[in-house]
C-alpha positions in Angstrom: -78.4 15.2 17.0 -76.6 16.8 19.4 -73.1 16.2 20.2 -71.7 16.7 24.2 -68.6 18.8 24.8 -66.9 15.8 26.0 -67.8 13.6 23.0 -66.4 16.6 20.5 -62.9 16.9 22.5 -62.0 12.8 23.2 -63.0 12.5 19.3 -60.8 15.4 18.2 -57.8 13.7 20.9 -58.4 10.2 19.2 -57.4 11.8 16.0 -54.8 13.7 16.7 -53.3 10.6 18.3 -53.7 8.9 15.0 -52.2 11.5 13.2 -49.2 11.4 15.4 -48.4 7.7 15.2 -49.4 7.1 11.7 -46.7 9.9 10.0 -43.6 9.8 12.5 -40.7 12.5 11.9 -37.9 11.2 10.0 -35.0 10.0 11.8 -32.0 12.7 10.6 -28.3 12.4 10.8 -25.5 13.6 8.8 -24.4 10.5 7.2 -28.0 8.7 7.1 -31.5 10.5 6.4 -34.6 7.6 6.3 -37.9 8.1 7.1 -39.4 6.2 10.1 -42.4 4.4 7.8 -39.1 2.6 6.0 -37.9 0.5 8.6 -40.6 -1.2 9.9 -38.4 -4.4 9.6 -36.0 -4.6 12.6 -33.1 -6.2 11.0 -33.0 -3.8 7.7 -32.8 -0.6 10.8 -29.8 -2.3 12.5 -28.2 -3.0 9.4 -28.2 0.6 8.0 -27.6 2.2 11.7 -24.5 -0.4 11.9 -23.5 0.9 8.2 -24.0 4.6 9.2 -21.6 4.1 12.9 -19.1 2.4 11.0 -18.6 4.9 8.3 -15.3 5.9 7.9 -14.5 9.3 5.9 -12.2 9.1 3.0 -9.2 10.7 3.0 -7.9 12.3 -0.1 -6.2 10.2 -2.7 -2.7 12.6 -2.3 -2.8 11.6 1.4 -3.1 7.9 0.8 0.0 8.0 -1.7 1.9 9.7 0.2 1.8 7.0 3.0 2.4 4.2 0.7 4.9 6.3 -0.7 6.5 6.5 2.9 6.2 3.0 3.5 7.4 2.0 0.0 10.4 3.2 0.4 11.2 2.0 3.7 13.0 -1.0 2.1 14.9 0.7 -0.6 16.2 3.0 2.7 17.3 0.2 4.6 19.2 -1.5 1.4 21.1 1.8 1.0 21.9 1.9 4.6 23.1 -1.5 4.8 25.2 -0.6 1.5 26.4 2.3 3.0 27.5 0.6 6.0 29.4 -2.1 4.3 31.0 0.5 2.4 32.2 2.9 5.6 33.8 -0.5 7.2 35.8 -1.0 3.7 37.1 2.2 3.9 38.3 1.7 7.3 39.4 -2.1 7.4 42.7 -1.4 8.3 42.4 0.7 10.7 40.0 -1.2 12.5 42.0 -4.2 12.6 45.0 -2.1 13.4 43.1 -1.1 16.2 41.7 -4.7 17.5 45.3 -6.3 17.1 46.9 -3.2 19.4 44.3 -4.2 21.9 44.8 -8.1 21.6 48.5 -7.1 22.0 47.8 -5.4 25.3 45.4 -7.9 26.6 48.0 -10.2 26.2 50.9 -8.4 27.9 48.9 -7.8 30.9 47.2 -11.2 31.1 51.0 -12.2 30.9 51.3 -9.5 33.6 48.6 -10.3 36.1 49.5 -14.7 35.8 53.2 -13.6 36.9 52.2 -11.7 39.7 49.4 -13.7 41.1 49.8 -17.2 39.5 46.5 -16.8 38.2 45.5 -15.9 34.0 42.5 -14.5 32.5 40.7 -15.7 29.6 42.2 -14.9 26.2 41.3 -11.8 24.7 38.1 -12.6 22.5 39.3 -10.4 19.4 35.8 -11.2 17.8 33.6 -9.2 20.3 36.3 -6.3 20.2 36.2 -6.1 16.5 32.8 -5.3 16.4 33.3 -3.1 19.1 35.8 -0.9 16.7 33.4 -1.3 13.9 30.8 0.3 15.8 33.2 3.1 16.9 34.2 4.0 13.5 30.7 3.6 12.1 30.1 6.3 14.8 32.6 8.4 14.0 32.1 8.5 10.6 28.2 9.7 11.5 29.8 12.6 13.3 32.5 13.4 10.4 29.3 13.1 7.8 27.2 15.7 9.8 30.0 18.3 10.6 30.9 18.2 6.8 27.1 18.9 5.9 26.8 21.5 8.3 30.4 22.9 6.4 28.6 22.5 3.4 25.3 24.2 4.1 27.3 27.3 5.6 27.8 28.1 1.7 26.9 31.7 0.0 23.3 32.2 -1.0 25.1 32.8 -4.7 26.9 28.9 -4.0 23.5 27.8 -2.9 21.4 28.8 -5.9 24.2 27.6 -8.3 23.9 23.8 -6.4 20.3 24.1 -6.9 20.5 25.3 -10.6 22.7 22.2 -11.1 20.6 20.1 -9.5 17.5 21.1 -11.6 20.0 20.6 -14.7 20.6 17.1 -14.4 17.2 16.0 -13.3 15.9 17.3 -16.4 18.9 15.9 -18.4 17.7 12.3 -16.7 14.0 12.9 -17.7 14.7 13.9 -21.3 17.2 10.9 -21.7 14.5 8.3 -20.1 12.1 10.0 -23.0 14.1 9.3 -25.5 15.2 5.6 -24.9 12.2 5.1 -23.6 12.8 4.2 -20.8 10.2 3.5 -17.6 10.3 6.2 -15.0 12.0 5.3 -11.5 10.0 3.6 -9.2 7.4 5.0 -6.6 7.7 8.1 -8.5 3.8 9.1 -8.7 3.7 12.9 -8.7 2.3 14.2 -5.5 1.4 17.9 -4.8 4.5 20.1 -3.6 5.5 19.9 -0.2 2.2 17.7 0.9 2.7 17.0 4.5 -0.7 15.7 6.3 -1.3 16.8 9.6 -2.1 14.7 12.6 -5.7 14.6 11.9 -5.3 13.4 8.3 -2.9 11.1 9.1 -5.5 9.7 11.6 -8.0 9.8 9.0 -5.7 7.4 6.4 -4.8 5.0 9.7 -8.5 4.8 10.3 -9.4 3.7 6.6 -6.6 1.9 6.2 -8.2 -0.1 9.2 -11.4 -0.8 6.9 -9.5 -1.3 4.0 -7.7 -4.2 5.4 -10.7 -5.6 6.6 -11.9 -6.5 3.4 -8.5 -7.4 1.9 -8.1 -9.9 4.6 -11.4 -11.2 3.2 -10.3 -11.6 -0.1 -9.5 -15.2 -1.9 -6.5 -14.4 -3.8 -3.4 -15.8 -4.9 -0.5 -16.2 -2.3 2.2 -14.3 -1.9 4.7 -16.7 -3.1 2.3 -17.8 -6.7 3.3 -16.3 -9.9 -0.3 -15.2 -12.9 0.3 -15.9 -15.9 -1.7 -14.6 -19.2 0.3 -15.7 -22.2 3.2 -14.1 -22.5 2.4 -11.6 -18.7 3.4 -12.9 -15.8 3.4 -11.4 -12.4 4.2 -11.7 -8.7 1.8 -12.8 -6.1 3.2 -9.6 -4.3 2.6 -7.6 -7.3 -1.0 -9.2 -7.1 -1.6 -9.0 -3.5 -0.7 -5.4 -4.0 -2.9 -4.5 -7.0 -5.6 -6.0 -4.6 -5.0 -4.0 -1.9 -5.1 -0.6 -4.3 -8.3 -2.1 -6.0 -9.7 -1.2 -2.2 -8.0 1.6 -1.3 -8.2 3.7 -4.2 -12.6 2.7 -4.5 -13.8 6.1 -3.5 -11.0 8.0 -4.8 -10.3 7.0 -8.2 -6.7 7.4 -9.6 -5.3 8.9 -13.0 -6.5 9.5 -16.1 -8.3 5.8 -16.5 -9.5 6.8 -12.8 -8.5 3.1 -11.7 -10.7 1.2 -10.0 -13.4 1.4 -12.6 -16.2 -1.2 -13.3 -15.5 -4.1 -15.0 -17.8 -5.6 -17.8 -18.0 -9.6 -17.4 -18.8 -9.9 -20.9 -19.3 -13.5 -22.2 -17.0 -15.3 -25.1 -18.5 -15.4 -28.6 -20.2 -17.7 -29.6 -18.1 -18.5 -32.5 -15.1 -18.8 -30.5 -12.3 -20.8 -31.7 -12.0 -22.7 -28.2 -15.7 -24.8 -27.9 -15.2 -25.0 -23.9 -15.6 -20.8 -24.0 -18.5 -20.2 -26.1 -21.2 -18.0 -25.0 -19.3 -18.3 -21.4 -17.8 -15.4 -19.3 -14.1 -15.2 -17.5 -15.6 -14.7 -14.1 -18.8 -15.9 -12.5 -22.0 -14.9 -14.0 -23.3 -14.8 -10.3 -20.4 -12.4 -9.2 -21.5 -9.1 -8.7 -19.5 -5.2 -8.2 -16.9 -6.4 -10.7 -13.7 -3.9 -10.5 -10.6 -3.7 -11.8 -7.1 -2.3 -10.9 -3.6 -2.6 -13.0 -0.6 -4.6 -11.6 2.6 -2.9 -12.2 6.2 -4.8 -11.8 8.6 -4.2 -9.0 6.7 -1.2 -7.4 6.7 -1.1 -3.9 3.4 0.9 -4.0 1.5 -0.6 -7.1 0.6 1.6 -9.5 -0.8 4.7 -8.3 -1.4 7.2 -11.1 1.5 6.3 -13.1 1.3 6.8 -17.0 2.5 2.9 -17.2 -0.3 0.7 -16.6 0.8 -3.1 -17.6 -0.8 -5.7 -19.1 -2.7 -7.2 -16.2 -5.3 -6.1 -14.1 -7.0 -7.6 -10.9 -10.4 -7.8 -10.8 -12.0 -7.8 -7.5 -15.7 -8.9 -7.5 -18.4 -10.5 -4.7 -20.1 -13.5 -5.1 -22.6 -14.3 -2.3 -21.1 -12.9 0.9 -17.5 -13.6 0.2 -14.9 -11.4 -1.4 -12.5 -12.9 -4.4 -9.8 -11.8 -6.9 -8.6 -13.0 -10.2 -6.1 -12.0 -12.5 -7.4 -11.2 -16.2 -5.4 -9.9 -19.0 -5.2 -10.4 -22.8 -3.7 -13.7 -25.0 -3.8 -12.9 -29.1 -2.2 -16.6 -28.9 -5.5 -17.9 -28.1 -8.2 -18.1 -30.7 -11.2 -15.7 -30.3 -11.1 -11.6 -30.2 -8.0 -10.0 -29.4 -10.2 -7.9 -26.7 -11.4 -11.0 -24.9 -10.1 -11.0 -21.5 -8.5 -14.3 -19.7 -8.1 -15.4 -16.2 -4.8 -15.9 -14.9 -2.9 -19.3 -14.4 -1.8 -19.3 -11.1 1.6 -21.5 -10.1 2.0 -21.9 -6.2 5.8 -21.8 -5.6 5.0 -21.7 -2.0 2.7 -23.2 -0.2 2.5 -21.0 2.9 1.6 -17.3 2.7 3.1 -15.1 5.4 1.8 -11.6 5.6 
């Protein structure tokens, strides 16, 4: 049989076309690589294109401690302020008041003055306004006296320099060698950072922006409130301390800190079943239909949580999904409960306040 030039190309074209359609290119990008044959389903293609847009990159673990370290000690800065302030206005009481009694006294004599001359007085002098006026003068003065006797001070010889700083050196190590033999915890908000770390604009735009999806999900968290206190026998801590853990457990998921490298996974493992306490047996501490189970410690009195820190505590937080919504509990260990000393407990939780305020 013979076959017509025209038959030959349109059968060659009909190919080609089926070729073409049936093995599409892959769709490429730099966060998200999936070939076109794996999305014939709509929804599951807008799901990972909305994933891949709303990727945020992770900024380095140093970067995000430093900020909390900034912001963590914005409170102890204004306490020391405020003490410092109280303190200048002791020094000076008496010659504040000196100074708002000589003014009172001169108020008066022309008030005195002016209702002589004219018949007509003026409102006594309100020595409560003027006293703060004078406090604020001093306070300002005292600024400028502080910062002309640093700038004296700095104008010292390199040789007076490097002796303050061999000093300096001296007693920090005297404080860390004392604190290692008593024992003793390490100051707060102390983590170690790398020397002289100082993000630039970019990477502090980078921490803003994760920050941003980090808070997300902690806003979708069940958790205790602020104002609650967890308790696992003889541990206790803070809804604060809680909330804070929490908010760690998120921040820290892609950048693992310390040694432990905290958050880590979190087995749900179920109670024996020759545990002393019947109501436990061959049960787990969280839901057997949560799922992504992760745990973070809770440290005491930290403005940052724990963030590295040798010190771990006692308790942990364990964030975990069940469904589509977020929770967190509080888990820690109770030898005066029967059972293994490794079995893990959820927290009783004691609402002190009823109202949260973030």
């Amino acid at each position: 049989m013979k076959l017509s030039l025209r038959l030959i190309s349109t059968l060659v074209s009909v190919t080609l076309c089926g070729i073409v359609y049936a093995a599409p290119a892959p769709i490429v990008r730099e966060d998200i690589a999936i070939d076109a044959r794996d999305i014939a389903d709509s929804t599951m293609a807008d799901d990972l294109f909305a994933r891949a847009k709303s990727t945020v990159p992770v900024p380095p673990a140093a970067n995000l401690i430093a900020l909390q370290k900034a912001q963590g000690r914005k409170p102890d800065k204004k306490a020391k302020r405020k003490e410092a302030r109280a303190q200048t206005l002791a020094a000076g009481t008496t010659k504040i008041n000196n100074n708002v009694n000589a003014w009172a006294e001169k108020k008066t004599a022309q008030n005195a003055a002016k209702l002589k001359a004219t018949g007509k007085g003026s409102p006594r002098p309100d020595k409560k306004k003027q006293l703060k006026r004078e406090q604020n003068r001093y306070l300002t003065q005292a600024r400028k006296d502080k910062k002309a006797a640093k700038g004296a001070a700095m104008a010292r010889t390199p040789e007076q320099r490097a002796a303050k700083k061999k000093a300096s050196k001296a007693a920090a190590t005297a404080r860390r060698q004392q604190r290692k033999a008593t024992g003793a915890a390490p100051p707060p908000n102390k983590a170690k950072l790398p020397k002289n770390i100082k993000p630039t604009q970019a990477e502090k735009k980078q921490v803003k922006d994760y920050l941003q999806v980090v808070r997300k999900k902690y806003a979708a968290t069940d958790m205790p409130s602020r104002g609650s206190t967890a308790t696992v026998g003889p541990h206790s801590a803070t809804g604060r301390e809680v909330r804070q853990s929490v908010f760690n457990n998120y921040l820290y998921k892609k950048t693992p800190l310390g040694t432990q490298q905290m958050p880590k996974p979190f087995n749900n493992e179920p109670y024996s079943n020759t545990h002393g306490d019947a109501a436990l047996r061959g049960t787990r501490p969280l839901p057997a239909t949560g799922r992504k189970f992760r745990e973070f410690p809770i440290v005491k009195q930290n403005p940052s949580g724990w963030t590295g820190q040798p010190q771990v505590g006692a308790l942990r937080t364990i964030t975990y999904k069940e469904g589509d919504k977020r929770y967190a509990k509080v888990i820690g260990h109770d030898s005066s409960r029967p059972g293994s000393k490794d079995d893990h407990y959820v927290a009783t939780i004691t609402r002190e306040l009823e109202d949260d305020f973030e």
